[in-house]
PDB file of N, CA, C and O in Angstrom:
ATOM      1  N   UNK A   1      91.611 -23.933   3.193  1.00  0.00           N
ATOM      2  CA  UNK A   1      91.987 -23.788   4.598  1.00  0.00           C
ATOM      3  C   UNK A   1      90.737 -23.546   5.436  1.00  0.00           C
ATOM      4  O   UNK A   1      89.815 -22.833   5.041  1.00  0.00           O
ATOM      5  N   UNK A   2      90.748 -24.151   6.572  1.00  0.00           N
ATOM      6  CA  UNK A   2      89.610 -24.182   7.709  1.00  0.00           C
ATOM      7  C   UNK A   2      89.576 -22.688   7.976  1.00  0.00           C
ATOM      8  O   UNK A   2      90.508 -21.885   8.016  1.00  0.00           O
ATOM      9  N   UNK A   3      87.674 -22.434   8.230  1.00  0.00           N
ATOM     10  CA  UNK A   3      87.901 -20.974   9.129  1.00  0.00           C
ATOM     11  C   UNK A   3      87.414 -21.161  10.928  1.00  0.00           C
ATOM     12  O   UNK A   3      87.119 -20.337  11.794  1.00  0.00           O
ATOM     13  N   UNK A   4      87.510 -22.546  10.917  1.00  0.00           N
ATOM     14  CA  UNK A   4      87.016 -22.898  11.789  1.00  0.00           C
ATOM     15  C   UNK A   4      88.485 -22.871  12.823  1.00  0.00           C
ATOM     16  O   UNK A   4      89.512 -23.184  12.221  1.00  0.00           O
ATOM     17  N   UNK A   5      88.634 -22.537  14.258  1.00  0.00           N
ATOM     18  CA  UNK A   5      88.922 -22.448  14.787  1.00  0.00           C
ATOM     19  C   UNK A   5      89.356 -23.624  15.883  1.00  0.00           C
ATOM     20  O   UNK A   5      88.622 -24.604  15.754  1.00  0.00           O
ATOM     21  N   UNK A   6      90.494 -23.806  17.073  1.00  0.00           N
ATOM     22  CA  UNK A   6      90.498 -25.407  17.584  1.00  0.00           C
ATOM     23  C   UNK A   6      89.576 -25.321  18.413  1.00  0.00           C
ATOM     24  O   UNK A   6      88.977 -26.340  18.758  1.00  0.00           O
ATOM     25  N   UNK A   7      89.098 -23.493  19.163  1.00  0.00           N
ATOM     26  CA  UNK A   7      88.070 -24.012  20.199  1.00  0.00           C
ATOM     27  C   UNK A   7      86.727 -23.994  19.866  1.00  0.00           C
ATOM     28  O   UNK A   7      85.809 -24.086  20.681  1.00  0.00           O
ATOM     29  N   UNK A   8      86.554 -23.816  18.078  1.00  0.00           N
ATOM     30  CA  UNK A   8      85.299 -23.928  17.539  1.00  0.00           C
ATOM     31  C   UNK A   8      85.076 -24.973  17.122  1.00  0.00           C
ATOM     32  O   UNK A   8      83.886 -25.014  16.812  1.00  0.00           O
ATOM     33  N   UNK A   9      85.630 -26.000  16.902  1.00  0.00           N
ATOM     34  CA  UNK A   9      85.761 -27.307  17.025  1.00  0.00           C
ATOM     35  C   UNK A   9      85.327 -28.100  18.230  1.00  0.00           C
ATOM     36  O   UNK A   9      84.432 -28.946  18.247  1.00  0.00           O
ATOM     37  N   UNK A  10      86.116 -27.695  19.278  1.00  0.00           N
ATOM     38  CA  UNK A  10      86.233 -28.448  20.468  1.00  0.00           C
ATOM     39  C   UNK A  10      84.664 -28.242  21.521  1.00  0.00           C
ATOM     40  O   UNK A  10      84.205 -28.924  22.437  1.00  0.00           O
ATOM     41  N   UNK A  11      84.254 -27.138  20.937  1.00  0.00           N
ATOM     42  CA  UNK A  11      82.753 -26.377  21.626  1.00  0.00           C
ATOM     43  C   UNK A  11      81.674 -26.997  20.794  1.00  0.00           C
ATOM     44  O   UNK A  11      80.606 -27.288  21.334  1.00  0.00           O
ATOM     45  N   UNK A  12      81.909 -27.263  19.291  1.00  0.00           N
ATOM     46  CA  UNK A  12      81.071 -28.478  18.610  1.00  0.00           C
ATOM     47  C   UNK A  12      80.848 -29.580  19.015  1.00  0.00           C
ATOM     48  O   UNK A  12      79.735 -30.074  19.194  1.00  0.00           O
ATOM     49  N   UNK A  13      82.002 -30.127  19.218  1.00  0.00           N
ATOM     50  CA  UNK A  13      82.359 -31.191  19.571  1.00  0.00           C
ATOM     51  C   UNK A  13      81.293 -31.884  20.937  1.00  0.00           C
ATOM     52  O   UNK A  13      80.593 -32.892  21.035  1.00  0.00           O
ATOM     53  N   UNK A  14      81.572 -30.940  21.683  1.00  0.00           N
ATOM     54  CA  UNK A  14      80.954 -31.495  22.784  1.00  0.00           C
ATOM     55  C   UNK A  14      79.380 -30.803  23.163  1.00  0.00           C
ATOM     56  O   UNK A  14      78.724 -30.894  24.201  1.00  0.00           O
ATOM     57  N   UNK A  15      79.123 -30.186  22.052  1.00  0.00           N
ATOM     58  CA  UNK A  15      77.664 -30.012  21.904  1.00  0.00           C
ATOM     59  C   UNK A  15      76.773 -29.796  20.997  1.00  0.00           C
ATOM     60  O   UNK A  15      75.918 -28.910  21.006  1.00  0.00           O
ATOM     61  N   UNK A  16      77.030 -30.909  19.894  1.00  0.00           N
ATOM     62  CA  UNK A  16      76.931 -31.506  19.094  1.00  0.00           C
ATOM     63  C   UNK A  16      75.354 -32.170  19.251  1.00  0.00           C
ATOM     64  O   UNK A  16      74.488 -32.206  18.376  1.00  0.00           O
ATOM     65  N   UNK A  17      75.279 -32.640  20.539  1.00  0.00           N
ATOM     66  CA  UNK A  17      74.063 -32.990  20.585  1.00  0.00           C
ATOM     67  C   UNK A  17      72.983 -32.260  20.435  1.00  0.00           C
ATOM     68  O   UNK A  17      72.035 -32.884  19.958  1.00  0.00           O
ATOM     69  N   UNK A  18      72.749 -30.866  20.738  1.00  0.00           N
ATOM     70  CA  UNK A  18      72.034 -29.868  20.335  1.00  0.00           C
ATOM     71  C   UNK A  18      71.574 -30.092  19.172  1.00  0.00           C
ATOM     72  O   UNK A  18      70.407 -29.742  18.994  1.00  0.00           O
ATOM     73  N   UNK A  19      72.147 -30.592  18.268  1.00  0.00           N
ATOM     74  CA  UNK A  19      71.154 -30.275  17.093  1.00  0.00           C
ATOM     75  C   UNK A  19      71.025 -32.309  16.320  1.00  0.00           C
ATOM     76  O   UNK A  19      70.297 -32.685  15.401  1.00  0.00           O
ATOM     77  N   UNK A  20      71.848 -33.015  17.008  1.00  0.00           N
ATOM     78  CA  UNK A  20      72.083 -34.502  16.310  1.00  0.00           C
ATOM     79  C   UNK A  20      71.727 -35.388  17.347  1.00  0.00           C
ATOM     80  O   UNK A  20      72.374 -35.368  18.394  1.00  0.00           O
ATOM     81  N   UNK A  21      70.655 -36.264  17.172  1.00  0.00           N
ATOM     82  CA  UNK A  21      70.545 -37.226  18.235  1.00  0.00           C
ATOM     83  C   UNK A  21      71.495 -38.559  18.609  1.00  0.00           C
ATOM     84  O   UNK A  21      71.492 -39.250  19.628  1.00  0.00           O
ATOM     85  N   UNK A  22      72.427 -38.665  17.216  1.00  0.00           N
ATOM     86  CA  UNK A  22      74.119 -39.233  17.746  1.00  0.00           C
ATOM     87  C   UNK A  22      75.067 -38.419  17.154  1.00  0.00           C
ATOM     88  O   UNK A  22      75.039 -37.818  16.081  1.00  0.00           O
ATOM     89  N   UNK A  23      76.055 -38.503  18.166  1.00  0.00           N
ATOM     90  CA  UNK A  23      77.580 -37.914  17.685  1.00  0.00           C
ATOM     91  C   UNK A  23      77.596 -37.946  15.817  1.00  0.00           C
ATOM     92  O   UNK A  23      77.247 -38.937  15.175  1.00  0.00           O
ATOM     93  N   UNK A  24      77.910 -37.098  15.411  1.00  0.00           N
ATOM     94  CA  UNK A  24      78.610 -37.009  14.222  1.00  0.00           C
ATOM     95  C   UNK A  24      80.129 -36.970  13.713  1.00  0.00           C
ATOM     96  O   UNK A  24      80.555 -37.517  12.696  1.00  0.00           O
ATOM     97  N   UNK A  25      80.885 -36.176  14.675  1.00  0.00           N
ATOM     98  CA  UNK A  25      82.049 -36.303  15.080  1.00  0.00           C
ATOM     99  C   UNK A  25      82.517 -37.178  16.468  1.00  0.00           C
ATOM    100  O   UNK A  25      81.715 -37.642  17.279  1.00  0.00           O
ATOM    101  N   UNK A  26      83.758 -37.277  16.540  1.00  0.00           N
ATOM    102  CA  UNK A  26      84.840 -37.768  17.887  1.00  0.00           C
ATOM    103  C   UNK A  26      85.419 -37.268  17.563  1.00  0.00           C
ATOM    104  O   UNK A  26      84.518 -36.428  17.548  1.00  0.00           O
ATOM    105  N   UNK A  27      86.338 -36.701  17.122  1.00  0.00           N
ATOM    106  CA  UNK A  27      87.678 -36.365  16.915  1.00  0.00           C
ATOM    107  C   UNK A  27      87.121 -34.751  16.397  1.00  0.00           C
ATOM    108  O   UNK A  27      85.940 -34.554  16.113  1.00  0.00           O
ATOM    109  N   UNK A  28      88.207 -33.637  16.331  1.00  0.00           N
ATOM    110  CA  UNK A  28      88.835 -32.474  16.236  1.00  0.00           C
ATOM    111  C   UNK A  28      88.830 -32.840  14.864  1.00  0.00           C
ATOM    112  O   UNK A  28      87.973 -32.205  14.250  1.00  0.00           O
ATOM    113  N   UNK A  29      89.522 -33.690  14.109  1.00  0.00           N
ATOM    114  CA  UNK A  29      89.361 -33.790  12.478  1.00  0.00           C
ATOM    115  C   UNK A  29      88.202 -33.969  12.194  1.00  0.00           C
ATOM    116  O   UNK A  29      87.578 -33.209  11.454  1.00  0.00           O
ATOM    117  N   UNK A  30      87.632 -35.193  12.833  1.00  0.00           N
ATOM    118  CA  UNK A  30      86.512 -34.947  12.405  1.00  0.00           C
ATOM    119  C   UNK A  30      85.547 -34.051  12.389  1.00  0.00           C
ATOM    120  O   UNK A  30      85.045 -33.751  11.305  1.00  0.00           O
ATOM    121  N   UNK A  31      85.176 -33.551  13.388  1.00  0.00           N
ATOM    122  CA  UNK A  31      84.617 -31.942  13.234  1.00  0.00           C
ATOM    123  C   UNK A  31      84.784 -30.956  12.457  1.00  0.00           C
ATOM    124  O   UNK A  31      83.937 -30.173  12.027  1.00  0.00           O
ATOM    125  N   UNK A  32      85.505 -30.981  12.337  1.00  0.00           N
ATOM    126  CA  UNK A  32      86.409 -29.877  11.147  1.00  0.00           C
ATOM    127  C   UNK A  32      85.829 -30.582   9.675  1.00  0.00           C
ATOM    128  O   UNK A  32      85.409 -29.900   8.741  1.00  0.00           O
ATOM    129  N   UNK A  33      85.885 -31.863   9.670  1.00  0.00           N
ATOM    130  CA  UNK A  33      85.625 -32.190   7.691  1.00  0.00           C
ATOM    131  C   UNK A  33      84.044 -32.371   7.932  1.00  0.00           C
ATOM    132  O   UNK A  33      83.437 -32.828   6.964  1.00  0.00           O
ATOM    133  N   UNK A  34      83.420 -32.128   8.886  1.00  0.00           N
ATOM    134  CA  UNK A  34      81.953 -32.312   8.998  1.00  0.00           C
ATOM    135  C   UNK A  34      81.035 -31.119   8.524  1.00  0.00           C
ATOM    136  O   UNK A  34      80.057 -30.984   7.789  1.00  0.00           O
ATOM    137  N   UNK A  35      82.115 -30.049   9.578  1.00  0.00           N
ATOM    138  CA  UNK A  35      81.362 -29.131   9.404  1.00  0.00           C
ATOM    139  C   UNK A  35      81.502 -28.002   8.016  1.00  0.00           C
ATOM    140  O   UNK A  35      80.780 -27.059   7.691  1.00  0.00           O
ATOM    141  N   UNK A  36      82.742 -28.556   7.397  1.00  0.00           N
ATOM    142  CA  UNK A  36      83.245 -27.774   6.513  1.00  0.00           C
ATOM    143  C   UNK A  36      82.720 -28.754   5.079  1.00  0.00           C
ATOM    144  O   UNK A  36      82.957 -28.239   3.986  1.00  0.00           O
ATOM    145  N   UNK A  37      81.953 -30.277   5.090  1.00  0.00           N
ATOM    146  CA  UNK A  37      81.168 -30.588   4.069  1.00  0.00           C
ATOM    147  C   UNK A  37      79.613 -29.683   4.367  1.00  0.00           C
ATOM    148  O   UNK A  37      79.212 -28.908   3.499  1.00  0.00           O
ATOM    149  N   UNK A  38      78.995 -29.841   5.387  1.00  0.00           N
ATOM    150  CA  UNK A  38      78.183 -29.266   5.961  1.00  0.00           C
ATOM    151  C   UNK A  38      78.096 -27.125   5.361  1.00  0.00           C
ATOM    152  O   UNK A  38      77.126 -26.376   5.472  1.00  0.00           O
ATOM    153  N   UNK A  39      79.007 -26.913   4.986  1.00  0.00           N
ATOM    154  CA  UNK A  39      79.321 -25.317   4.943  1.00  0.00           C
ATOM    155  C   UNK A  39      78.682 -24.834   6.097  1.00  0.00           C
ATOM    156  O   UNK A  39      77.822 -23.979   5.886  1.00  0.00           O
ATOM    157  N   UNK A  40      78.891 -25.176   7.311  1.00  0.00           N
ATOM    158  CA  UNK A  40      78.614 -24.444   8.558  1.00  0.00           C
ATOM    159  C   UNK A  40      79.758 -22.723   8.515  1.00  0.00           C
ATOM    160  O   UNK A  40      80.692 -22.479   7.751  1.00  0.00           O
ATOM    161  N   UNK A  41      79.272 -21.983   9.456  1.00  0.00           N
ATOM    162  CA  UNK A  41      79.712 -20.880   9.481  1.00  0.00           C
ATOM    163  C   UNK A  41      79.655 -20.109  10.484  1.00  0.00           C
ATOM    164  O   UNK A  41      78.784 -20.232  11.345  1.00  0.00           O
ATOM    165  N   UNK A  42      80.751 -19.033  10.521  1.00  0.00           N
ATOM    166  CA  UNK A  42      81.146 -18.575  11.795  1.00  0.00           C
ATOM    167  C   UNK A  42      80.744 -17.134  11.371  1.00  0.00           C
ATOM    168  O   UNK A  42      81.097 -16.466  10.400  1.00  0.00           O
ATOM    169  N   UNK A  43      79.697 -16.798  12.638  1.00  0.00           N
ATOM    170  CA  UNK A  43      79.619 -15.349  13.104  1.00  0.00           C
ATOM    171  C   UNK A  43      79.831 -14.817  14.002  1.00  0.00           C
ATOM    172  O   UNK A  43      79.568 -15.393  15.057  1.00  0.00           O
ATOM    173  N   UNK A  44      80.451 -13.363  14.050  1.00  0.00           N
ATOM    174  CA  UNK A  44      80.653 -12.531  14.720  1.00  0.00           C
ATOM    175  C   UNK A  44      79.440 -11.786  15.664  1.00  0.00           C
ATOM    176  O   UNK A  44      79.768 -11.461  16.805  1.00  0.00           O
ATOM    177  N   UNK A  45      78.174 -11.535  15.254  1.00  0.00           N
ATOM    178  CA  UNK A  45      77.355 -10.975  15.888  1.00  0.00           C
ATOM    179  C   UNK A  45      75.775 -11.975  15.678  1.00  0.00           C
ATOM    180  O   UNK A  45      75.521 -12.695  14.712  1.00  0.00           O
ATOM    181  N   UNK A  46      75.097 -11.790  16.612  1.00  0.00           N
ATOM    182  CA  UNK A  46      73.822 -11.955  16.716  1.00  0.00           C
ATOM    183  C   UNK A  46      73.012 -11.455  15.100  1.00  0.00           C
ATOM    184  O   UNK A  46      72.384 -11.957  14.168  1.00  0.00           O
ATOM    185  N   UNK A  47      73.405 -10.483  15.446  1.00  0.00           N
ATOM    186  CA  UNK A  47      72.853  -9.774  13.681  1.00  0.00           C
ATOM    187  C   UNK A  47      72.699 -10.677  12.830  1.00  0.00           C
ATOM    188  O   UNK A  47      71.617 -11.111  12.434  1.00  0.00           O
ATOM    189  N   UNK A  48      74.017 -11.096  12.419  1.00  0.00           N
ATOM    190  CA  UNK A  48      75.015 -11.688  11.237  1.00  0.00           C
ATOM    191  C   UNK A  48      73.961 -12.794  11.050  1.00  0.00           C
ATOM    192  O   UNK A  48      73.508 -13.134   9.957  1.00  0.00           O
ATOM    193  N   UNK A  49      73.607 -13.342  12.308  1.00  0.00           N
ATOM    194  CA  UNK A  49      73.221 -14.683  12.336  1.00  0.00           C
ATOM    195  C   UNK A  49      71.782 -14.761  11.831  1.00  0.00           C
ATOM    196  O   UNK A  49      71.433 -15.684  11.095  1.00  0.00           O
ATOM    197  N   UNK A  50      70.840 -13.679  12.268  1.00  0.00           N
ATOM    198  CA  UNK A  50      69.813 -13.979  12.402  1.00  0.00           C
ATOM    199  C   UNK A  50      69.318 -13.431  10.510  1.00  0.00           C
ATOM    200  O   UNK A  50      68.275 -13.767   9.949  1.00  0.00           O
ATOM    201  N   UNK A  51      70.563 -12.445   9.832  1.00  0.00           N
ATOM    202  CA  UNK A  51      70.211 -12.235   8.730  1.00  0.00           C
ATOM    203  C   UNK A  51      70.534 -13.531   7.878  1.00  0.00           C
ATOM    204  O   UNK A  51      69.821 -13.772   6.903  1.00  0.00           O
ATOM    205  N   UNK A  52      71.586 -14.377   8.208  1.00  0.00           N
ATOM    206  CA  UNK A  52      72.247 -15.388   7.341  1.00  0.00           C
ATOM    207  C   UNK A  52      70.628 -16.186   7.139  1.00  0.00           C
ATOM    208  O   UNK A  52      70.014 -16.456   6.106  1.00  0.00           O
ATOM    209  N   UNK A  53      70.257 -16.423   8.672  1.00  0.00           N
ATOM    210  CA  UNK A  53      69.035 -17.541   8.832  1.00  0.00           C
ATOM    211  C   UNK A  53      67.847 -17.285   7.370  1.00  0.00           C
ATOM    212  O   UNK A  53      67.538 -17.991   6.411  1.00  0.00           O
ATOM    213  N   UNK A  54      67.443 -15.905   7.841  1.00  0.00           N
ATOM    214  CA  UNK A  54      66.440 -14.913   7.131  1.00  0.00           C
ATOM    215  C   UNK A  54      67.194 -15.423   5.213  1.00  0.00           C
ATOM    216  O   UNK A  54      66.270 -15.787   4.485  1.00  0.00           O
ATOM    217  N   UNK A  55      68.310 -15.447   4.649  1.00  0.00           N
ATOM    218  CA  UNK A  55      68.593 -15.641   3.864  1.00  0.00           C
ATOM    219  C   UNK A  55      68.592 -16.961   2.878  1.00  0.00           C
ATOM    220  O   UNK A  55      68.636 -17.220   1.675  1.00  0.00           O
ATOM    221  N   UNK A  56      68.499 -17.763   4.401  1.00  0.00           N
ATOM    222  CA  UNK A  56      68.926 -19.095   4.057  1.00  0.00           C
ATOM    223  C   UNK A  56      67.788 -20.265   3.999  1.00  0.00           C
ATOM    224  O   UNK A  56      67.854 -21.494   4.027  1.00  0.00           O
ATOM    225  N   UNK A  57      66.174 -18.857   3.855  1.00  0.00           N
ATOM    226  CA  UNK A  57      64.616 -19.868   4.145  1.00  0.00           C
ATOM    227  C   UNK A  57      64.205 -20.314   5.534  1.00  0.00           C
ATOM    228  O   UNK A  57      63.245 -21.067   5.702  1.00  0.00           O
ATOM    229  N   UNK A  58      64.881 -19.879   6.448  1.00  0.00           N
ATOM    230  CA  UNK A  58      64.285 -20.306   7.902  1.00  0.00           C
ATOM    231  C   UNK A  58      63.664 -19.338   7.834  1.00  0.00           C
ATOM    232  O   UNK A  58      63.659 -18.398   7.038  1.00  0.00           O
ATOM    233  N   UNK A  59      62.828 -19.695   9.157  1.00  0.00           N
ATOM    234  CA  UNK A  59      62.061 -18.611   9.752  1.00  0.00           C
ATOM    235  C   UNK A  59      62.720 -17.370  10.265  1.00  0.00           C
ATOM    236  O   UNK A  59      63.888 -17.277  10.644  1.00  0.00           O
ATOM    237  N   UNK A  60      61.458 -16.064  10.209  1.00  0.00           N
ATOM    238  CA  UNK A  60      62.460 -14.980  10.878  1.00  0.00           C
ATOM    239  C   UNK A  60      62.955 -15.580  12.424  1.00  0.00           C
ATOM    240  O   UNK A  60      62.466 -16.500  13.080  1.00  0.00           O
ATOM    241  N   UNK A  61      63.907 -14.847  12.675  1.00  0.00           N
ATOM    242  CA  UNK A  61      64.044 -15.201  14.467  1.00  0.00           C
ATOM    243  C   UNK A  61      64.553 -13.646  14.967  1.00  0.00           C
ATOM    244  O   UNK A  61      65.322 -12.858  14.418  1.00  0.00           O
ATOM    245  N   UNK A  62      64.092 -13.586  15.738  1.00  0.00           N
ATOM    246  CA  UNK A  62      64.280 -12.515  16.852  1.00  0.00           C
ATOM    247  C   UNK A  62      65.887 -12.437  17.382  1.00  0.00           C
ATOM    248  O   UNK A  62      66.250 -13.613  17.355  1.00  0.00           O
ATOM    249  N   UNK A  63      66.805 -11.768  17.761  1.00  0.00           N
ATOM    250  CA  UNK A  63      67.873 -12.272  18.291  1.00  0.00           C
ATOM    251  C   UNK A  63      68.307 -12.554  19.871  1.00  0.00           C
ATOM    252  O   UNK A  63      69.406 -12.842  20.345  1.00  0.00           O
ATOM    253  N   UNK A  64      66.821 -12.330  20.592  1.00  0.00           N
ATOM    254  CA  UNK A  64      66.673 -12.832  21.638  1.00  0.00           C
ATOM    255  C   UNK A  64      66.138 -14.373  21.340  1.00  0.00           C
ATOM    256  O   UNK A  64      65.905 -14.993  22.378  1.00  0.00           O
ATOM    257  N   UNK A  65      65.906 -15.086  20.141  1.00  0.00           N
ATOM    258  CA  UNK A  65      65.300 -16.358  19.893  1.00  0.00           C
ATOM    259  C   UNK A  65      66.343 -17.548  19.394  1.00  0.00           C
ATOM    260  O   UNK A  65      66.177 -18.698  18.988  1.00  0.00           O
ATOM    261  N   UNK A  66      67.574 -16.651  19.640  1.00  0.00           N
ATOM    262  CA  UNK A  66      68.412 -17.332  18.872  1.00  0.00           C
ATOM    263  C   UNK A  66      68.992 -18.606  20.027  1.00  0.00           C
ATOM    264  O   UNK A  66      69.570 -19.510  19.423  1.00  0.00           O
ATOM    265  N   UNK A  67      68.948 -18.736  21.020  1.00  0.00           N
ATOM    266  CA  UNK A  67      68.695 -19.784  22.201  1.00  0.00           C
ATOM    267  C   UNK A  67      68.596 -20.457  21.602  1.00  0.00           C
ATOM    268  O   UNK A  67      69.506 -21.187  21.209  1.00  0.00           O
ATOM    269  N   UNK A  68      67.160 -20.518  21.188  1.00  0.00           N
ATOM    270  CA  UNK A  68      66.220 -21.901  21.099  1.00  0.00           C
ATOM    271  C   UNK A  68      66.458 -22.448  19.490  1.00  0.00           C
ATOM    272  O   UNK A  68      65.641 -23.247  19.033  1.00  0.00           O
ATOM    273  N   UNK A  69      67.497 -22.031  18.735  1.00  0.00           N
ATOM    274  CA  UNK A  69      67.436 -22.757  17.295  1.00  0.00           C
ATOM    275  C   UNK A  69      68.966 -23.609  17.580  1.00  0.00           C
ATOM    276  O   UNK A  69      70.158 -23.381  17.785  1.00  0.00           O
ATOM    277  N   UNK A  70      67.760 -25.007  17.397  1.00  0.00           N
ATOM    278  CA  UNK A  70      69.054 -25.706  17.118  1.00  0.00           C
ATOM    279  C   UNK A  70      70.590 -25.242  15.810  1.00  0.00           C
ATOM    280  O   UNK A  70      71.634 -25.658  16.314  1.00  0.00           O
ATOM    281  N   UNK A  71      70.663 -25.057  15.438  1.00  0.00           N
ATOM    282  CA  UNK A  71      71.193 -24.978  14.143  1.00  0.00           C
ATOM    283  C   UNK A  71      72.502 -23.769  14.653  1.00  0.00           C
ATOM    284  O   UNK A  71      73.646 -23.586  14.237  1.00  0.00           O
ATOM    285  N   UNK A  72      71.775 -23.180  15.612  1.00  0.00           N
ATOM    286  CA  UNK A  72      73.022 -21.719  16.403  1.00  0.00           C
ATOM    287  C   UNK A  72      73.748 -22.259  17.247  1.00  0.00           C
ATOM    288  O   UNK A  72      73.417 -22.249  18.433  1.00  0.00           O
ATOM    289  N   UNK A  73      74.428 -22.606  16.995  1.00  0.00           N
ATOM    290  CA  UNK A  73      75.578 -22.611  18.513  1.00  0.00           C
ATOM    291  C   UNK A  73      76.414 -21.441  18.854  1.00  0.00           C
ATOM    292  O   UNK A  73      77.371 -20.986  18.228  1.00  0.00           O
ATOM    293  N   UNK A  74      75.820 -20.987  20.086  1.00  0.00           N
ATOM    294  CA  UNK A  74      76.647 -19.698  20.730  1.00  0.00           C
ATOM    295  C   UNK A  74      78.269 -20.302  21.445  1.00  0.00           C
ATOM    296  O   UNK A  74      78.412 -21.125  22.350  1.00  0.00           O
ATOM    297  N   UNK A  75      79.148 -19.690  20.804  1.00  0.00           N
ATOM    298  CA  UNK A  75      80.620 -19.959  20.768  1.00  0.00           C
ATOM    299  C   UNK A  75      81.243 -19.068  22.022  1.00  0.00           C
ATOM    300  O   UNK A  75      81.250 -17.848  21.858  1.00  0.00           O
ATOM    301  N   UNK A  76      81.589 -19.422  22.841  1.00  0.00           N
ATOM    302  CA  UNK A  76      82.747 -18.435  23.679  1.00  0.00           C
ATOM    303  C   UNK A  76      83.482 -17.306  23.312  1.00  0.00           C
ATOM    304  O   UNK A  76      84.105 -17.641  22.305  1.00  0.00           O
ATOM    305  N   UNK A  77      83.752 -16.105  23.602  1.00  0.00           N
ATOM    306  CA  UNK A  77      83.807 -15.010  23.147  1.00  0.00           C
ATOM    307  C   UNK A  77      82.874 -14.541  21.851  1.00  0.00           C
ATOM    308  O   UNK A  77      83.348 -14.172  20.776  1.00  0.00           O
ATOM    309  N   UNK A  78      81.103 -14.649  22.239  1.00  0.00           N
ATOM    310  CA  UNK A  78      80.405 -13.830  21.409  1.00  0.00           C
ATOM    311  C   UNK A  78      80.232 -14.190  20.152  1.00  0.00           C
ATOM    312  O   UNK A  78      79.241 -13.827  19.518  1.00  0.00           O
ATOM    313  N   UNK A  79      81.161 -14.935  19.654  1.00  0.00           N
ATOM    314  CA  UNK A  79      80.601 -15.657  18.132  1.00  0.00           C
ATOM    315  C   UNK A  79      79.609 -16.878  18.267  1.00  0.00           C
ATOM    316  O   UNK A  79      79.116 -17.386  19.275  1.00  0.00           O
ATOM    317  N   UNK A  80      79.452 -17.234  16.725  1.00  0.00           N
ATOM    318  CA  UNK A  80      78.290 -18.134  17.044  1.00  0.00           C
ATOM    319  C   UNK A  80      78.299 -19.012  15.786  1.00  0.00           C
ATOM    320  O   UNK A  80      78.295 -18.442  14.695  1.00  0.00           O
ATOM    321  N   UNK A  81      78.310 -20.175  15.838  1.00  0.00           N
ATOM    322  CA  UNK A  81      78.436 -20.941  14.732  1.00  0.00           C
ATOM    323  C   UNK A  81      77.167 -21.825  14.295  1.00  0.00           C
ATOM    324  O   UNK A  81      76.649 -22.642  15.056  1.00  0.00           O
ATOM    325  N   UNK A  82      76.670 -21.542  12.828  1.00  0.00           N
ATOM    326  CA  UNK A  82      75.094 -22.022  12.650  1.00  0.00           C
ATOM    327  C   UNK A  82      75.872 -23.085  11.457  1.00  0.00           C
ATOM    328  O   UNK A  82      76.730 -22.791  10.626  1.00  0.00           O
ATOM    329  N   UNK A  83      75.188 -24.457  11.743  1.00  0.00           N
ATOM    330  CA  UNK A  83      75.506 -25.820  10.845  1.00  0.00           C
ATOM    331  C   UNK A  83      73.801 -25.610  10.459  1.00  0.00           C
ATOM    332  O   UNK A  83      72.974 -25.384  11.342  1.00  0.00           O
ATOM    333  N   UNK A  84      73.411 -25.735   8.867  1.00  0.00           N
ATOM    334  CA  UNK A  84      72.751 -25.983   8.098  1.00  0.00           C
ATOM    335  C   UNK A  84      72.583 -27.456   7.907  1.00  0.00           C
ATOM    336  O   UNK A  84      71.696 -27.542   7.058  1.00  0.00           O
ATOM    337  N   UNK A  85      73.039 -28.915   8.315  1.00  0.00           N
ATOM    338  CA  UNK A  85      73.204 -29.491   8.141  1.00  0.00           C
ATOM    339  C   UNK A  85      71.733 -30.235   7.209  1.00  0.00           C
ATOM    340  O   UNK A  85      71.802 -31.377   6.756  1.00  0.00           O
TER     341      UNK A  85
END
């Protein structure tokens, strides 16, 4: 089962370009089986994110730096979804 959400989808969806120089998805399904081959993931805090990064061989990042990484997408109500792709 998805932990992905419809408006975490729909906020991919349309900014997507942030990190892909073409669409990867169109569709809501598609987003969803992209990001869930992808093991993208949903956080709750700035923290969360910047330790996952630190875990995952990126560089450290600051959590005022988290702007500028493609790979973060800041989600509506405070979460934030990082694709490893």
């Amino acid at each position: 089962m998805s932990t992905f959400q419809k408006e975490h989808l729909v906020y991919f969806l349309e900014h997507q370009d942030q990190l892909f120089d073409e669409p990867v998805a169109e569709t809501i399904a598609e987003a969803e089986e992209f990001l869930e081959e992808c093991y993208a993931e949903i956080f709750d805090s700035a923290d969360d994110v910047v330790e996952y990064l630190e875990e995952n061989g990126m560089d450290a990042y600051d959590i005022d730096e988290l702007d500028s990484v493609a790979e973060v997408f800041k989600l509506p109500r405070g979460k934030y979804l990082v694709v490893l792709a």
